[in-house]
C-alpha positions as CSV (number, residue, x, y, z in Angstrom):
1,X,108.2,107.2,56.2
2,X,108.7,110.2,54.2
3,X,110.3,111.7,51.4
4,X,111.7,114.6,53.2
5,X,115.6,115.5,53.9
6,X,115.5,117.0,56.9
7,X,117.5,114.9,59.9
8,X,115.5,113.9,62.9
9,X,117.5,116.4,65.6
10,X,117.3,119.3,63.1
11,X,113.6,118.7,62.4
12,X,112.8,118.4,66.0
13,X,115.1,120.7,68.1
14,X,113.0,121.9,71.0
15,X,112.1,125.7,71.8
16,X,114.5,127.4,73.7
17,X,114.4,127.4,77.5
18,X,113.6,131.0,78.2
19,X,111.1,130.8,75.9
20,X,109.4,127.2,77.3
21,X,109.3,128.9,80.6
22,X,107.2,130.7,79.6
23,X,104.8,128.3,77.6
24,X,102.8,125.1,78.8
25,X,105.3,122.2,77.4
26,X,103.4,119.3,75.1
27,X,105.4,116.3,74.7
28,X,104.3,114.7,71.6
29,X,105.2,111.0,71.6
30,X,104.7,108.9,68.2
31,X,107.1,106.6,66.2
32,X,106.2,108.2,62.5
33,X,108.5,111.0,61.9
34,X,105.7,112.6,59.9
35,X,102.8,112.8,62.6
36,X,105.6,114.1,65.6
37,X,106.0,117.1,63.1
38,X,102.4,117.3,61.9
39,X,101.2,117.7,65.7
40,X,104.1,119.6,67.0
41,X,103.5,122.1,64.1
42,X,100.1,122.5,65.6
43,X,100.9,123.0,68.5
44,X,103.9,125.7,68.2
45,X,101.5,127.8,66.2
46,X,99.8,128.7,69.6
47,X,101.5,131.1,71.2
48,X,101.3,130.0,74.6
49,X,102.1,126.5,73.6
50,X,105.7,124.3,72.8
51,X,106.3,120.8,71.7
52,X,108.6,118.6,72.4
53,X,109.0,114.9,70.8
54,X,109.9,112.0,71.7
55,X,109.8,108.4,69.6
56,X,108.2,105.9,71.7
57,X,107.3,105.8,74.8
58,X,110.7,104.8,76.6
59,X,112.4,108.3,75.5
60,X,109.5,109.9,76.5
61,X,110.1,109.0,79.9
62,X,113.4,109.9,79.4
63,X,112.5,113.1,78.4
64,X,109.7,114.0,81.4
65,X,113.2,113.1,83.7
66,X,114.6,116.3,82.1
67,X,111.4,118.7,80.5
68,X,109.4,120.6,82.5
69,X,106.5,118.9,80.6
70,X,102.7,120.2,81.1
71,X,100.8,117.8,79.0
72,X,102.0,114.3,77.5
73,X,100.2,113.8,73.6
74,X,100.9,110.0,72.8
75,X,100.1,107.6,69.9
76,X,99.2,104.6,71.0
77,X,100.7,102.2,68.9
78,X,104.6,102.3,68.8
79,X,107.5,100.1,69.6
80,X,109.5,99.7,72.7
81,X,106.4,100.8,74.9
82,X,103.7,101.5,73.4
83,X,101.0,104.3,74.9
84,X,99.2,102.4,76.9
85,X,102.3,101.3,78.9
86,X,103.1,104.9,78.6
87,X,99.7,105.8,80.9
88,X,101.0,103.5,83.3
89,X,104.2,104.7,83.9
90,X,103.4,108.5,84.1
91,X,100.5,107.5,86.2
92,X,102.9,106.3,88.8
93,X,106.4,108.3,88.2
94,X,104.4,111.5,87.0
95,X,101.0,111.2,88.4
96,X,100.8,115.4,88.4
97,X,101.3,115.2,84.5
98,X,97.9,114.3,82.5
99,X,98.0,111.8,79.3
100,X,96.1,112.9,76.5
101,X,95.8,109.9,73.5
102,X,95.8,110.2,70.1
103,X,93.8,107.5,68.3
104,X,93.7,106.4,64.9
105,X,91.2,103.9,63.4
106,X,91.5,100.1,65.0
107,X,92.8,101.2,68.5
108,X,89.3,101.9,70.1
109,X,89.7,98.8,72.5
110,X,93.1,100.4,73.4
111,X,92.1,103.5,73.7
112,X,89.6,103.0,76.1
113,X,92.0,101.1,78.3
114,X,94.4,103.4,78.4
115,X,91.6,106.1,79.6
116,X,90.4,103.4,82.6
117,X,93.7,103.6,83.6
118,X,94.2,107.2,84.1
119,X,94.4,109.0,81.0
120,X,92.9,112.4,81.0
121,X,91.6,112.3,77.0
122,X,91.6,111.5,73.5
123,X,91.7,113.1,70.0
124,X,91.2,110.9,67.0
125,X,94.2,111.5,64.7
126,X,91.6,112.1,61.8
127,X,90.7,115.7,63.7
128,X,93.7,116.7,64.9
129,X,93.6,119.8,63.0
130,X,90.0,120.8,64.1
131,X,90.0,119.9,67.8
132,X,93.6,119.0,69.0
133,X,94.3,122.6,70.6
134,X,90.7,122.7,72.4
135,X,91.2,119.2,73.7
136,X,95.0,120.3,75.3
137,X,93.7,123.5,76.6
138,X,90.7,121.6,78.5
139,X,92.6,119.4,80.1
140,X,95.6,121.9,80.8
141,X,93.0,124.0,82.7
142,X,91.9,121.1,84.7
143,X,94.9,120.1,85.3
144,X,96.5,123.4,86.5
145,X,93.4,123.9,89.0
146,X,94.4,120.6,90.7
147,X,97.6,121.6,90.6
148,X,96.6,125.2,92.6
149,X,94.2,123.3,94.9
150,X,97.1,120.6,95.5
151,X,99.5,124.1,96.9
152,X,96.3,125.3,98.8
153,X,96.0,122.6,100.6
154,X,99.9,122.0,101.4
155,X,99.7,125.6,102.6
156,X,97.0,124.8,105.3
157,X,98.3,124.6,108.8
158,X,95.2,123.4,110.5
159,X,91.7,121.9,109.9
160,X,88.8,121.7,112.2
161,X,85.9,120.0,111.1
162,X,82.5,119.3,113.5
163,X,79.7,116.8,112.6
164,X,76.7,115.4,113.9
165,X,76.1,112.0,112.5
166,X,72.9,110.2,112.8
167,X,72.5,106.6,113.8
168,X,73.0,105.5,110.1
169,X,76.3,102.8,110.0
170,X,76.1,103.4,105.8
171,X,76.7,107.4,106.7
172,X,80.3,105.6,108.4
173,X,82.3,105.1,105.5
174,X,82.0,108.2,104.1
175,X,82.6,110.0,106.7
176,X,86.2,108.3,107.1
177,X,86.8,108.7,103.5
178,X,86.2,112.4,104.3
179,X,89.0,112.4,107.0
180,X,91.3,110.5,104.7
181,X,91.1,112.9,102.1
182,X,91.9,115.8,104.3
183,X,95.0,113.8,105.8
184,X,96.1,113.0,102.3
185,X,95.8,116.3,101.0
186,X,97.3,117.9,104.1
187,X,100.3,115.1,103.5
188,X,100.1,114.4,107.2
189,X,100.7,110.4,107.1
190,X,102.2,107.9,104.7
191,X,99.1,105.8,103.8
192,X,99.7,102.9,106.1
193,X,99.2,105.6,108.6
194,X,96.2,106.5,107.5
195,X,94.9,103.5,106.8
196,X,95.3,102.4,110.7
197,X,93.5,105.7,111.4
198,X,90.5,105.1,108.9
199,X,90.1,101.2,111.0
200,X,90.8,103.1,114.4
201,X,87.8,105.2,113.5
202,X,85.7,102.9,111.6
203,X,85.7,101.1,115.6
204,X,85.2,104.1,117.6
205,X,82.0,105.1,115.2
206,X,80.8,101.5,115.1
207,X,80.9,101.5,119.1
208,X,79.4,105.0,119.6
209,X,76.4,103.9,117.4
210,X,75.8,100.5,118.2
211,X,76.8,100.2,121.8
212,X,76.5,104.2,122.6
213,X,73.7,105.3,121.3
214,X,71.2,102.3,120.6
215,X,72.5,100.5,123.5
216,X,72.9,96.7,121.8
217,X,74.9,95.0,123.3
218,X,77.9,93.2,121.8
219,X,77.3,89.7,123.7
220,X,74.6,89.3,121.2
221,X,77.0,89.1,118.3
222,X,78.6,85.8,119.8
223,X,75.8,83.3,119.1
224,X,74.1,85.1,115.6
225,X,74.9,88.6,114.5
226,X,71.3,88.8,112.6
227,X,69.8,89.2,116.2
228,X,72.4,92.3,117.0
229,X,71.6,93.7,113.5
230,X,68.1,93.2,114.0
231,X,67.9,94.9,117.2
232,X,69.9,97.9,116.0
233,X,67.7,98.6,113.0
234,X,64.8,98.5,115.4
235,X,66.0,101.0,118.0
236,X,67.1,103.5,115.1
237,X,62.8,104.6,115.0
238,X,62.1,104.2,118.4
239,X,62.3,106.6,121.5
240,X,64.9,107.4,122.8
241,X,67.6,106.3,120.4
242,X,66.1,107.7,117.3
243,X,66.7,110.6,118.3
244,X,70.4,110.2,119.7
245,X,73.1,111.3,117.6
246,X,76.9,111.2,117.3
247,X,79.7,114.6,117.4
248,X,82.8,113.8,115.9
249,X,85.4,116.7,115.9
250,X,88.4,116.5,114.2
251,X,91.7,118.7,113.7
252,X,94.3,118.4,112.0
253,X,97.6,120.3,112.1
254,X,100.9,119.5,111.3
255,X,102.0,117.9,114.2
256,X,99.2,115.2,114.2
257,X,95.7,114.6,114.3
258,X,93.0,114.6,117.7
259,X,89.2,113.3,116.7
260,X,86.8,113.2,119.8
261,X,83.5,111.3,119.5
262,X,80.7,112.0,121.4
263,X,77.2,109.6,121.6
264,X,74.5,110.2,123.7
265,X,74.2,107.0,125.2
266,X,75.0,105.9,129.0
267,X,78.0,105.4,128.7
268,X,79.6,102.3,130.1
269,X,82.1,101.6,133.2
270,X,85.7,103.2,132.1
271,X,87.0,100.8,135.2
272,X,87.0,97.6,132.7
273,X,89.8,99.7,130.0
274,X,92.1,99.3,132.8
275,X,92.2,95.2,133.1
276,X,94.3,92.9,131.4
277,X,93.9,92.0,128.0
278,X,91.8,88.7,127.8
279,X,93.2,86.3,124.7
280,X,90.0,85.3,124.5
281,X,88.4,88.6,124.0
282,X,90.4,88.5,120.6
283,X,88.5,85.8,119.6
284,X,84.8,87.1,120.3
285,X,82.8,88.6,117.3
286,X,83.5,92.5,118.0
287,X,86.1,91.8,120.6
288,X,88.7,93.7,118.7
289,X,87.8,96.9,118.7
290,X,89.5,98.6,121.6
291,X,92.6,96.5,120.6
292,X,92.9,97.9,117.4
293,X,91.9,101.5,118.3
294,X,94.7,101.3,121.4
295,X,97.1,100.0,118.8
296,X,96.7,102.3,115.8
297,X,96.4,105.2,117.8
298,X,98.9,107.0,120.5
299,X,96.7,108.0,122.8
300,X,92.7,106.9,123.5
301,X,91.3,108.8,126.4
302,X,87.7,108.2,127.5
303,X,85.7,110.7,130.3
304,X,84.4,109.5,133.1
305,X,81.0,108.4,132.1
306,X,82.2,106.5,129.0
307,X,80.4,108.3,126.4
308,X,83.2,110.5,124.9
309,X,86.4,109.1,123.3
310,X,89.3,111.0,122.4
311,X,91.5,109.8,120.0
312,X,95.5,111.6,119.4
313,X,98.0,110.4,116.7
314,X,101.0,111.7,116.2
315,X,103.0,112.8,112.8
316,X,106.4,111.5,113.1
317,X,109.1,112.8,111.2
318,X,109.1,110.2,108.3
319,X,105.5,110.7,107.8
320,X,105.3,114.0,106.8
């Protein structure tokens, strides 16, 4: 695509390894000969920067195997795998690695794709000159702070958290999603771990509301749940359950998880935890929620009057 003599290795032969230790790595990817040297000239004229190349996306991947790569810099168009495809596979294989696109007039529609499925931005090939280094140092900085939250949190030993949750079942979700995120970042539990965790909870929190707290009973559930729902939203601004409230404490550490849940209910009689599972309590509308929580979690422990629940889960080996 040019008129130029200079071989393909010799024009692209990447920076020395002392000195891209010591550099944020860009690994330009684009099938014209010209732009890979366009754009890595740009970039090796800041100091703290080096570029790599690569000709499509398939020895690009080849190449993040082998580089210690900061920031990928794709076309979008090429042969093999195109950019798009590229996004895809460094969001899976490389998902600590952002994807910045480089788009050129007619890929728009691609563009914005490839950026709903995980790449971090774009610069339009027209102003590479004027806003290409800008663009890479943005997202470097973003992407180095998730980087230095990502060792924080690997570095925390232990996390106790205490809330007071109101009887609102939309604050319930949340909530969960809150515990999740502090599992996941504090790599506790592969996900299907967690994700038996978030329904263990989402049944303990259900139950500590509903039957805890604004005392409605699940036997109305069986003939037409709008009469349970009903109820509950009543009792939420009346005496004395409008102004009950659920504790949840959690910690974390690295030998498992312990969440206790407190409602200020009466409490029920503990005796009935100890019968046999009924079959036919499996089939009744909210007549799995003990089941799952026994099942998901390693231990449930409940106090005497029935208002507290404790809930333990081990982390086993494999799931740390």
């Amino acid at each position: 695509m040019n008129t130029l003599s200079i071989s393909e290795d010799s024009a692209e032969v990447p920076a020395a390894p002392m000195i891209r230790e010591r550099r944020s790595v860009i690994l330009v990817v684009d099938d014209s000969p010209f732009d890979r040297r366009l754009v890595a000239g740009l970039i090796d004229k800041i100091d703290d920067f080096a570029a790599i190349t690569a000709r499509d996306g398939v020895e690009a991947l080849a190449k993040l195997d082998s580089e210690p790569v900061s920031i990928v810099l794709t076309d979008l168009q090429m042969p093999s795998l195109d950019g798009l495809g590229l996004v895809e596979h460094v969001k899976v294989r490389y998902p600590s690695i952002p994807v910045v696109l480089m788009t050129a007039c007619g890929s728009e529609e691609t563009a914005m794709e490839a950026l709903k499925r995980g790449a971090a931005s774009y610069v339009p090939k027209k102003s590479l000159a004027r806003e290409l280094v800008e663009t890479i140092r943005q997202v470097l900085a973003v992407s180095e702070h998730k980087k230095r939250r990502n060792r924080l949190h690997a570095s925390i030993e232990r996390r106790v958290v205490g809330v007071r949750l109101e009887n609102d079942p939309d604050l319930i979700d949340p909530l969960i999603q809150m515990f999740q995120d502090d599992l996941s970042s504090m790599n506790i539990f592969d996900e299907n771990a967690r994700m038996r965790i978030a329904m263990a909870l989402r049944e303990a929190l259900a139950n500590a509301i509903y039957h805890g707290n604004l005392e409605v009973s699940s036997d109305l559930r069986q003939d037409d749940e709008r009469e349970f729902y009903r109820l509950a939203d009543a009792r939420r601004s009346i005496a004395p359950y409008a102004n009950r409230t659920v504790e949840i404490h959690s910690e974390i550490n690295r030998e498992g998880v312990v969440y206790e849940i407190v409602d200020q209910g009466p409490g029920f009689d503990i005796a009935i935890l100890n019968r046999p599972i009924d079959p036919e309590d499996l089939m009744r509308v909210g007549g799995r929620g003990l089941l799952l929580i026994r099942t998901f979690m390693d231990q449930m422990i409940h106090n005497d009057s029935g208002n507290r629940i404790r809930l333990i889960k081990r982390a086993r080996p494999r799931e740390k």
